[in-house]
C-alpha positions as CSV (number, residue, x, y, z in Angstrom):
1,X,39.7,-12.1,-2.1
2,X,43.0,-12.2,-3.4
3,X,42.6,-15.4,-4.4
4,X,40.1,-14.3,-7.1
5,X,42.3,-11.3,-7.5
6,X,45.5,-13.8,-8.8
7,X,42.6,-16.1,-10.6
8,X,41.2,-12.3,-12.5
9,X,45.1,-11.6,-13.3
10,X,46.2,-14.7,-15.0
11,X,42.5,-15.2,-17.1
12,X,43.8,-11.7,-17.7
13,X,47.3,-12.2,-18.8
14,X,45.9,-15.3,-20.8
15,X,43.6,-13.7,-23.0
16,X,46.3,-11.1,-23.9
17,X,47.8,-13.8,-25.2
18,X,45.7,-15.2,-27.2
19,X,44.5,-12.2,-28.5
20,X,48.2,-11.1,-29.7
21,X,48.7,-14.3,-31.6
22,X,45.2,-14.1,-33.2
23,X,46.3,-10.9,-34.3
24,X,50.0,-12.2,-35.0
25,X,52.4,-9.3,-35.5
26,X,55.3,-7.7,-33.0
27,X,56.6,-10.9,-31.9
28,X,60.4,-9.9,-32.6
29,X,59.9,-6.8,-31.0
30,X,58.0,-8.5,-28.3
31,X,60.9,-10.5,-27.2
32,X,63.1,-7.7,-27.4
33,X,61.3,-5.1,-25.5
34,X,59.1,-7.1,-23.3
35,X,55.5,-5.9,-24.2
36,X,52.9,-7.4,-26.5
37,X,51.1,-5.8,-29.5
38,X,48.2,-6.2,-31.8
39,X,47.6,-5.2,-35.4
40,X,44.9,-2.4,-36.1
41,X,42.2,-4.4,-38.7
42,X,40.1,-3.1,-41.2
43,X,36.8,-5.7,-42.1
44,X,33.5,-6.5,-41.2
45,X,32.9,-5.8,-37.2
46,X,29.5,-7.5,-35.2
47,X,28.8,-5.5,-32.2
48,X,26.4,-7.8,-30.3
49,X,25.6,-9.2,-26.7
50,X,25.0,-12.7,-26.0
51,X,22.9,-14.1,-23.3
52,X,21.8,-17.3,-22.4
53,X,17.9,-18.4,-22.0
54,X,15.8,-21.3,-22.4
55,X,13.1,-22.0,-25.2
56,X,9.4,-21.8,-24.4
57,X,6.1,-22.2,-26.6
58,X,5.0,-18.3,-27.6
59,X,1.0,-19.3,-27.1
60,X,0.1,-21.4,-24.2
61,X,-2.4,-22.0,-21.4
62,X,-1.5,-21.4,-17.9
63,X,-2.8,-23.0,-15.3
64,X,-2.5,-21.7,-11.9
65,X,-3.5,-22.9,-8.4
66,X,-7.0,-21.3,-7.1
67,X,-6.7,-22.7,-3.7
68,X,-5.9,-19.9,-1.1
69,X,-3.0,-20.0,1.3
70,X,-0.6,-22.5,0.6
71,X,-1.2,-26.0,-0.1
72,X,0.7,-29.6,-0.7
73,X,0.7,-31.5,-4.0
74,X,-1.0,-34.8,-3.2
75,X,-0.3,-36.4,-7.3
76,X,1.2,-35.1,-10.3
77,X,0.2,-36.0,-13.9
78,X,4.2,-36.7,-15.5
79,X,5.3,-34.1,-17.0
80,X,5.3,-34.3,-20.9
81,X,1.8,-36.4,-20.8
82,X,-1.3,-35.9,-23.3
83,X,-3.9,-34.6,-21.7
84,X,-7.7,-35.1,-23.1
85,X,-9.9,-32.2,-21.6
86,X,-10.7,-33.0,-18.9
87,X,-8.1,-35.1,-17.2
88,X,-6.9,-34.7,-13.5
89,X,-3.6,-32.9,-13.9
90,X,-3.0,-32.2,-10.1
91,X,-4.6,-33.1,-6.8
92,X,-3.6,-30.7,-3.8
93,X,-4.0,-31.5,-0.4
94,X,-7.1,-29.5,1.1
95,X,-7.7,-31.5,4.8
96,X,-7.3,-27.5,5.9
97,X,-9.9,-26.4,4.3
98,X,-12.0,-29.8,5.1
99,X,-11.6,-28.8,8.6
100,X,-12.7,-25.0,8.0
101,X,-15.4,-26.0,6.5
102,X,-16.7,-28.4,9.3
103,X,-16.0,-25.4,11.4
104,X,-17.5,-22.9,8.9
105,X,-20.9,-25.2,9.5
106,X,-20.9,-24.7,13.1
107,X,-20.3,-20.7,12.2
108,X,-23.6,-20.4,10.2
109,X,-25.5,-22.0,12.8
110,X,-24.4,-19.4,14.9
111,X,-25.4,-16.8,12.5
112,X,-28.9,-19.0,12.4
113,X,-29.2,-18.6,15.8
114,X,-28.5,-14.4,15.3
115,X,-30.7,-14.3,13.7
116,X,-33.8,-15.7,15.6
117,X,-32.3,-13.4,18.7
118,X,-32.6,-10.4,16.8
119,X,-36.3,-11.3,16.0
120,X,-36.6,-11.3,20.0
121,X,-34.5,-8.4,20.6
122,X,-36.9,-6.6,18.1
123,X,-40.0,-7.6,20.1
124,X,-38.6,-6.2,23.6
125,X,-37.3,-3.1,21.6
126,X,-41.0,-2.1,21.3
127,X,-41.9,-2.8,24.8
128,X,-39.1,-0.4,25.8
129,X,-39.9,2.1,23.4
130,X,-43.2,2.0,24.7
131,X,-42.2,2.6,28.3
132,X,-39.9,5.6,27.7
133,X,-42.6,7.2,25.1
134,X,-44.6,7.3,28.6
135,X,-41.7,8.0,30.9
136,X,-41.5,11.5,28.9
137,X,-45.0,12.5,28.7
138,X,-45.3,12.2,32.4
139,X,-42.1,14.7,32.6
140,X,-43.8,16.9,30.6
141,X,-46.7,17.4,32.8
142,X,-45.0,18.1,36.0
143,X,-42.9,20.7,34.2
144,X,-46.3,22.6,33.3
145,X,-47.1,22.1,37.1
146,X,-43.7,23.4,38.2
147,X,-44.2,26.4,35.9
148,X,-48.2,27.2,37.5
149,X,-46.3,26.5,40.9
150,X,-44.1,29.1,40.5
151,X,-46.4,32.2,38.4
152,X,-49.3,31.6,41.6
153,X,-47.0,30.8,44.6
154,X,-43.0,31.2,45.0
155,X,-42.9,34.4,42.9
156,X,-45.7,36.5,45.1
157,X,-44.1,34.9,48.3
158,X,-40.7,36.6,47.6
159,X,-41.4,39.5,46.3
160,X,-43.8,40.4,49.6
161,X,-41.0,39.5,51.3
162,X,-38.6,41.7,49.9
163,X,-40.4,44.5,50.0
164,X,-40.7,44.0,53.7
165,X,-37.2,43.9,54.1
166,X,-36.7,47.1,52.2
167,X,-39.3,48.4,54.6
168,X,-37.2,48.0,57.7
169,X,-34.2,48.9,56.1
170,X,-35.5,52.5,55.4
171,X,-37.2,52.6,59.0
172,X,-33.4,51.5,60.0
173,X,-31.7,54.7,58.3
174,X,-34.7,57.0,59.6
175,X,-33.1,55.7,63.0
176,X,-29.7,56.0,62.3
177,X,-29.7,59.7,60.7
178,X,-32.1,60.8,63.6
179,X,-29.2,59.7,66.4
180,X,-26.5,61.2,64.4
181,X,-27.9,64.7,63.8
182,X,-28.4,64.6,67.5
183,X,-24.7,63.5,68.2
184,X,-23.9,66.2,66.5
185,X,-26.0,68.6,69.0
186,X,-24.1,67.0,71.9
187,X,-20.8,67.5,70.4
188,X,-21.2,70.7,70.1
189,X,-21.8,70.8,73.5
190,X,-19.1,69.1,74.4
191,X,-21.0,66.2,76.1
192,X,-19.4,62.9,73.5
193,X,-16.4,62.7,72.0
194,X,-15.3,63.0,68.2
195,X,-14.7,59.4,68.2
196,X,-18.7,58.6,69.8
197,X,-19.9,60.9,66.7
198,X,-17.9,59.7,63.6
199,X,-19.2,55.7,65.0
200,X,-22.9,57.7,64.7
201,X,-22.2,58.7,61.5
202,X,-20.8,55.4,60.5
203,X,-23.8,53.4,61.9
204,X,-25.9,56.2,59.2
205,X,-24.0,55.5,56.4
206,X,-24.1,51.7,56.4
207,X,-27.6,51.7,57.3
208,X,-28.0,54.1,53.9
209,X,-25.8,51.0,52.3
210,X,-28.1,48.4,53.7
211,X,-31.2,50.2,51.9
212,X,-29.7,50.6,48.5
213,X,-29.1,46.8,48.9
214,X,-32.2,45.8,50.0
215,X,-33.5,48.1,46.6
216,X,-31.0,46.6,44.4
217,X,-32.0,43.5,45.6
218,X,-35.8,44.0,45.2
219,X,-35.2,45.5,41.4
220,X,-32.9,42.1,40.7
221,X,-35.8,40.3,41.9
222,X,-38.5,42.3,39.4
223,X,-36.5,43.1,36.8
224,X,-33.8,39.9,36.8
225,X,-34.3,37.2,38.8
226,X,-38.1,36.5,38.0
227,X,-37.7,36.8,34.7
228,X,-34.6,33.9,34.9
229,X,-36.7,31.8,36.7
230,X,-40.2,32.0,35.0
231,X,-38.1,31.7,31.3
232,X,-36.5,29.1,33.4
233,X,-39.6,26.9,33.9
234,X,-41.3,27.9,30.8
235,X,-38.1,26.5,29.1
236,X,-38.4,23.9,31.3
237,X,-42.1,23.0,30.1
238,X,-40.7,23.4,26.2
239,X,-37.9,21.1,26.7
240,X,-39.6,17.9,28.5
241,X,-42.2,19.0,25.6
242,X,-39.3,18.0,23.1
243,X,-38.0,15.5,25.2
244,X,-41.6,14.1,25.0
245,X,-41.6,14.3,21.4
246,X,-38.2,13.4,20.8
247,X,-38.7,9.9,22.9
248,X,-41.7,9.0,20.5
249,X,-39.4,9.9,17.3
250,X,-36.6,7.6,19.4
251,X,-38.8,4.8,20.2
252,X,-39.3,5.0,16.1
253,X,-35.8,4.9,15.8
254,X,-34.9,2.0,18.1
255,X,-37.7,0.0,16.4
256,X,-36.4,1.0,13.2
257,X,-33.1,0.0,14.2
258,X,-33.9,-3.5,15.8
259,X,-35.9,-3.8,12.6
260,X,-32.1,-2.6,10.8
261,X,-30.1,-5.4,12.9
262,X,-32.9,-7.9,12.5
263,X,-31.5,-7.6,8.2
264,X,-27.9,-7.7,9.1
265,X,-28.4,-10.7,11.1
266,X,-30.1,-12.0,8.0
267,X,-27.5,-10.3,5.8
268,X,-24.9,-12.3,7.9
269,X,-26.6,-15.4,7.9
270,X,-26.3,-15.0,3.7
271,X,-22.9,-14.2,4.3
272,X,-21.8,-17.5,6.3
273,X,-23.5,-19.5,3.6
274,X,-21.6,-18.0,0.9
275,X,-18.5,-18.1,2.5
276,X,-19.5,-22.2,3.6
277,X,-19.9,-22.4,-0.2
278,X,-16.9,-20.8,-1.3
279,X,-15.1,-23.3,0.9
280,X,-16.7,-26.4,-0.7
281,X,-15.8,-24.4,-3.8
282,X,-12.2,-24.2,-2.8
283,X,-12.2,-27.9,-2.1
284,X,-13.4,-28.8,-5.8
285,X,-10.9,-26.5,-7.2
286,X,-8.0,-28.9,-5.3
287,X,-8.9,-31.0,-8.6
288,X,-6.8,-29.0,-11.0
289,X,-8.5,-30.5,-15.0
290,X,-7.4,-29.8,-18.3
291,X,-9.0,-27.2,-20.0
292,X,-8.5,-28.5,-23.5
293,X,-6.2,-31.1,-25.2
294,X,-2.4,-30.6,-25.1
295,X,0.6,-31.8,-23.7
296,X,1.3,-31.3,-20.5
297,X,4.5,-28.7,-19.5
298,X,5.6,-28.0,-15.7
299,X,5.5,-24.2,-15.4
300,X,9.1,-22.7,-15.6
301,X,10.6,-22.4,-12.1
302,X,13.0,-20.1,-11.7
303,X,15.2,-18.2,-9.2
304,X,16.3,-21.9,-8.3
305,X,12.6,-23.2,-7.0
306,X,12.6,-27.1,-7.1
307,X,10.3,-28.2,-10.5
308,X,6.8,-29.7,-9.4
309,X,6.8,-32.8,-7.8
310,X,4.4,-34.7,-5.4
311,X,4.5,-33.0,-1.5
312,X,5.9,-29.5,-3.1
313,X,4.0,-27.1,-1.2
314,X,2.7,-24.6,-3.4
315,X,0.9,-21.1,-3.0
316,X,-2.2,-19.0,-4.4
317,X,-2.1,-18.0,-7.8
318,X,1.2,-20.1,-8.2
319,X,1.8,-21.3,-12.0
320,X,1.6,-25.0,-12.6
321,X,1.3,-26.2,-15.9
322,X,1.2,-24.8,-19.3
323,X,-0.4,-26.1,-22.1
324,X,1.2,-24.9,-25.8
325,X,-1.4,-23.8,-28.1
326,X,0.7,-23.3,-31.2
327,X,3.9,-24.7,-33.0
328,X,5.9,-21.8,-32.8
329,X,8.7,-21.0,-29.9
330,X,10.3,-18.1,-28.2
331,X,13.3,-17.9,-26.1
332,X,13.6,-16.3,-22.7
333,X,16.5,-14.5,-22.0
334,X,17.8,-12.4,-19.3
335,X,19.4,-9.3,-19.9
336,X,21.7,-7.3,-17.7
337,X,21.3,-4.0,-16.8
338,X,24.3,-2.5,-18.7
339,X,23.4,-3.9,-21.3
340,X,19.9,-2.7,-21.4
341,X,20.7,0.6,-22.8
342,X,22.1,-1.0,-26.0
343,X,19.2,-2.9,-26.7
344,X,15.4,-2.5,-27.6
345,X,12.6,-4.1,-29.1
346,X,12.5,-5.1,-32.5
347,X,16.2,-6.3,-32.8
348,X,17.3,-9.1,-34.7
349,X,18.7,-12.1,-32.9
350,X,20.3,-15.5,-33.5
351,X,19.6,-18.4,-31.3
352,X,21.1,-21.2,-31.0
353,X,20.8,-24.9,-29.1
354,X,23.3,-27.0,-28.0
355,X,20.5,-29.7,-28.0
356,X,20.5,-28.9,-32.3
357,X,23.9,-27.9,-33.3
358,X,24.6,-26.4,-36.6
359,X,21.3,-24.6,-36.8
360,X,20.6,-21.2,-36.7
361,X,17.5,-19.8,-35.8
362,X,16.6,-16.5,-36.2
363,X,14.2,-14.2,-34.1
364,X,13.4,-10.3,-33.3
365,X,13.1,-8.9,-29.3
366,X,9.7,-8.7,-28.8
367,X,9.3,-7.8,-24.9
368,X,11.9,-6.3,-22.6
369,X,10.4,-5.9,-19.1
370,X,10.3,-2.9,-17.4
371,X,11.6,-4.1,-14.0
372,X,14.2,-6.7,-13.4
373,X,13.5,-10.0,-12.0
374,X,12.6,-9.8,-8.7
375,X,13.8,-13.4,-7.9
376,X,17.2,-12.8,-8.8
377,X,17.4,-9.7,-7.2
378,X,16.5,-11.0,-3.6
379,X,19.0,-14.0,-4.2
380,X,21.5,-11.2,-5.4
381,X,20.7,-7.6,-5.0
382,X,23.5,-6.5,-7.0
383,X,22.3,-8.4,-10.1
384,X,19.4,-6.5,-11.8
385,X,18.5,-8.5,-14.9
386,X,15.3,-7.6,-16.7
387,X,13.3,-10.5,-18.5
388,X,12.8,-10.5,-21.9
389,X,11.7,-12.8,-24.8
390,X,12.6,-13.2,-28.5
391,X,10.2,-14.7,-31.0
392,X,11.6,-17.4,-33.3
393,X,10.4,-15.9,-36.6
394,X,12.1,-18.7,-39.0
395,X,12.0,-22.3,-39.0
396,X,11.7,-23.3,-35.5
397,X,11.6,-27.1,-36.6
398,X,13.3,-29.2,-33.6
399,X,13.1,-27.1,-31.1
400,X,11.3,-28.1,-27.8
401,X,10.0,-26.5,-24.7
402,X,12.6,-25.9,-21.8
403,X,15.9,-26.6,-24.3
404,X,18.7,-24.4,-23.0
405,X,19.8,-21.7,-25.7
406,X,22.0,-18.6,-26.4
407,X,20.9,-15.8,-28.3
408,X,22.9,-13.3,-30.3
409,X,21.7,-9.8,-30.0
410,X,22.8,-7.6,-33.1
411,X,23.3,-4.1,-32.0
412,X,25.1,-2.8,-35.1
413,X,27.0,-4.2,-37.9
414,X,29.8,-2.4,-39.9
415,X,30.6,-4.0,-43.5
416,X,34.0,-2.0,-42.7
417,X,35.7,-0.8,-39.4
418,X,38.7,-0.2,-38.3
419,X,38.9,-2.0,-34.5
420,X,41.4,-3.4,-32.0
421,X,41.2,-5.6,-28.7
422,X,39.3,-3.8,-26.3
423,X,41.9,-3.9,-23.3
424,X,44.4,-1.9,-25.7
425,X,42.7,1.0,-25.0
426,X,42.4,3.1,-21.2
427,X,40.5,6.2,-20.3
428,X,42.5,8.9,-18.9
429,X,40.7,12.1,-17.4
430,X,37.7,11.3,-19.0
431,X,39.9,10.5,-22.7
432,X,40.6,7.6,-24.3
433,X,44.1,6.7,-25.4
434,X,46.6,3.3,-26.6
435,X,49.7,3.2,-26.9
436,X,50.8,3.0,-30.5
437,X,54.6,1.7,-31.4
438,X,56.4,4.0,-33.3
439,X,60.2,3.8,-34.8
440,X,60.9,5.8,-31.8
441,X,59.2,3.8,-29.2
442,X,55.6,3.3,-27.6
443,X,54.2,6.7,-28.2
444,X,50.7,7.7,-25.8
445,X,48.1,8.4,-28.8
446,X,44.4,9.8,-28.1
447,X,41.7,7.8,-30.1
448,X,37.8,8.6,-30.5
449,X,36.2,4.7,-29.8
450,X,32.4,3.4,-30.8
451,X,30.6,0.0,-29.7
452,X,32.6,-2.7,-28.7
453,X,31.2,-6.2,-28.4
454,X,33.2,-7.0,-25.5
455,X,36.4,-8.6,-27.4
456,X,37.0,-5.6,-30.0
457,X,36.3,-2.1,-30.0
458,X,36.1,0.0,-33.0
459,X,38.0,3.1,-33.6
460,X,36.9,6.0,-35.9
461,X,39.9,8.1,-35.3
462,X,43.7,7.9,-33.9
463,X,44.7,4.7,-35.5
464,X,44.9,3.3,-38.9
465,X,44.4,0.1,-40.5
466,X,48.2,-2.0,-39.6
467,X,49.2,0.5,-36.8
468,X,50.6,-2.0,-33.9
469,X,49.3,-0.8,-30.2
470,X,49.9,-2.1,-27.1
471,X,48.2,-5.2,-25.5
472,X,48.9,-4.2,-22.2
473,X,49.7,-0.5,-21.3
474,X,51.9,0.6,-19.1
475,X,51.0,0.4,-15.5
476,X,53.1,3.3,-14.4
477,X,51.0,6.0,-15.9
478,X,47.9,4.5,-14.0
479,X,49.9,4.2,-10.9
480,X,49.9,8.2,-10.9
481,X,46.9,9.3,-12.6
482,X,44.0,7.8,-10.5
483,X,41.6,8.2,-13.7
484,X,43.2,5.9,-15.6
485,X,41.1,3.0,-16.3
486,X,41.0,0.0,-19.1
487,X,37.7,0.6,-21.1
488,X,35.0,-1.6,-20.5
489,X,32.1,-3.4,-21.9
490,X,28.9,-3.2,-21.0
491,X,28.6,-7.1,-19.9
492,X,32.5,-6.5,-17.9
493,X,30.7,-3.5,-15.6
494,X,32.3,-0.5,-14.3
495,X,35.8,-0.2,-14.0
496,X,37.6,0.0,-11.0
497,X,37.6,3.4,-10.2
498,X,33.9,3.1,-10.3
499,X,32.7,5.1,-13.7
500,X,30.5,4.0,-16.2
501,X,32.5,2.8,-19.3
502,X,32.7,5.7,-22.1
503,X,31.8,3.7,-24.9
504,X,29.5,5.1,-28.2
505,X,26.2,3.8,-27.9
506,X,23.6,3.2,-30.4
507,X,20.5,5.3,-31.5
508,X,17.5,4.5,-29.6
């Protein structure tokens, strides 16, 4: 780590000098004080971003692999080839899915053989619908019995013989009052105790009890307990009545529902056949063909994938080839996230190859993706770069697919500006300031800063035209103000105190 820290420091320190002879100026006083400066310029001022990309056809064909799961390239039509329509472009290896469909085979004659037991199991379905339709009825007649059974027989049987019992219990308290009234006499007399004549009373009183049980017991019986048990059976007779009618409606229903599994075995059966011809159909898809005439382009592989080649394995819905349609180009570029702000749709751009120097070619943004590249992002997570693609709007005569380009993005243009190296100025408690050399010394000024294309920054206010400011400010007043950071491009990142760079940033 600070290894890369001493490597960051002297790129640093180099481009500070560089930049203070391109800018000339403040040598004498350079070697006198120590410190470098650079002149405040008035002229033209480009505020752009440049990214790198690669040159693709803007109309193509692309052809992707069918085959499901993953599969192994058996042969490879060279890349850069004429195809006729027609032609074999790739052959992928498919023994898999020869296998699954020798096994697929044996499936459907299962599902054959389904299906001819469900045409059984339909047939003994209606014998045993038969036999509980049956089963029912006869519980339906033996509940009417149990009902006559009870109205002629049990009924009159208990009731007889509880009103015998409440009989004898009323003979019983006729017996019991008659022995306590004379206990009474005889203790009067003298002749039994207090004790003898309270158990006489007693024996009365429980007799009484007994009676107005054996009463209750007879109006329970009349009034409760007959009526439970005859609604009871009659209940009974209505339910094995539904029960009777509800077996016929079930035997229906299991018939109807053999009948129902009979189609899905047949439905399955259909199904295993399809699927049996979706593998052969997956087998004849293996033989990738032109569509039409063209020449034949390997399908970009980015994020660091190996290009096609014979035994790459390669997955479903993977790209393979493309085939150009048209003459005219694009370039794909990637652009970083802090850059993305700055830039939209409809921008012009410069391109140029190092495959054709000396040319030009001139384009607009046409697509800016909404999400960054997935790829990169799992290979780096803090990298978020969105893919977008610029159409070559001018002559695009020379250029080829897959040529490695850079494209100059033209945020704004200024046909006059006043601007100054970027690392002259520092933000300070959310303020922007350089230090400006005066007759007096360097003296702390406060500027007001627009766009910067990451080598000069433009100033609207705080520094004229020949004014000399610092390359390098002064350390010391960073060392005790722990806002104090060098201003930033958008393609440098945040600086090191982690804010966003405070830079003016274009409409839209």
């Amino acid at each position: 780590m600070k290894t890369k820290k001493v490597w960051i420091f002297l790129a640093a320190a180099v481009a500070v000098v560089a930049l203070a002879t391109m800018f000339g100026g403040g040598e004498k006083d350079a070697r006198e004080s120590g410190s470098l400066y650079a002149t405040a310029k008035e002229g033209p001022l480009v505020i752009n971003i440049e990214e790198y990309g690669e040159i693709i056809p803007s109309e193509q064909i692309v052809i992707k692999n069918e085959v499901q799961g993953r599969s192994q390239i058996i042969s490879l039509v060279p890349e850069g080839t004429l195809a006729k329509k027609g032609d074999l472009l790739v052959q992928l290896d498919v023994s898999a899915k020869i296998d699954e469909r020798d096994s697929q085979e044996i499936v459907l004659q299962n599902a054959e053989s389904n299906l001819e037991v469900a045409r059984e199991a339909l047939e003994i379905q209606k014998n045993q619908s038969e036999s509980d339709v049956e089963l029912a009825e006869q519980n339906y007649i033996f509940a009417k019995e149990d009902l006559d059974k009870y109205e002629q027989g049990e009924y009159p049987t208990k009731l007889i013989e509880q009103k015998g019992q409440l009989a004898l219990k009323e003979q019983q308290v006729k017996q019991a009052k008659d022995k306590y009234e004379w206990s009474k006499k005889l203790f009067e007399e003298n002749f039994i105790s207090e004790t003898e004549l309270e158990g006489d009373e007693l024996s009365w009183k429980s007799s009484q009890l007994s009676l107005e049980t054996a009463q209750r017991e007879l109006e329970l019986l009349e009034t409760y307990t007959h009526r439970r048990e005859l609604a009871k059976y009659r209940s009974d007779v209505k339910q094995y009545g539904m029960a009777f009618e509800r077996a016929k409606k079930k035997a229906a229903s299991a018939i109807a529902q053999a009948e129902s599994n009979l189609r899905a075995k047949e439905s399955e059966y259909k199904k295993q056949k399809q699927r049996l011809e979706k593998i052969v159909d997956q087998i004849e898809k293996a033989e990738i063909r032109a569509p039409r005439d063209g020449q034949v382009v390997f399908a970009n592989t980015r994020g660091g994938r190996e290009p096609l080649q014979e035994g790459q394995e390669v997955w479903e819905r993977q790209e393979l080839i493309r085939l150009p349609t048209a003459d005219t180009f694009s370039a794909r570029i990637s652009i970083h996230e802090a850059s993305l702000k700055n830039v939209a749709t409809g921008m012009p751009v410069r391109v140029r190859c190092d495959a054709i120097p000396n040319r030009v070619f001139v384009g607009v943004i046409t697509k800016i993706a909404p999400m960054p590249d997935g790829e990169r992002r799992w290979m780096n997570p803090d990298l978020k770069e969105y893919p977008s693609e610029i159409l070559i709007t001018g002559d695009s005569a020379g250029l080829k697919n897959g040529m490695g380009c850079k494209a100059e993005i033209i945020i704004d243009q200024y046909e006059s500006a006043i601007y100054i190296p970027v690392q002259c100025v520092v933000r300070i408690a959310g303020k922007t300031y350089v230090w400006k050399k005066t007759a007096t010394g360097d003296e702390k000024t406060e500027v007001e800063v627009g766009l910067d294309n990451n080598r000069f920054i433009r100033i609207l206010s705080g520094v004229s035209a020949g004014d000399e400011v610092m390359l390098s400010p002064p350390l010391s007043e960073s060392a005790t103000t722990a806002e104090e950071e060098t201003v930033k491009t958008p393609e440098s990142g945040e600086a090191e105190d982690g804010e966003p760079p405070q830079t003016e940033q274009p409409a839209g």
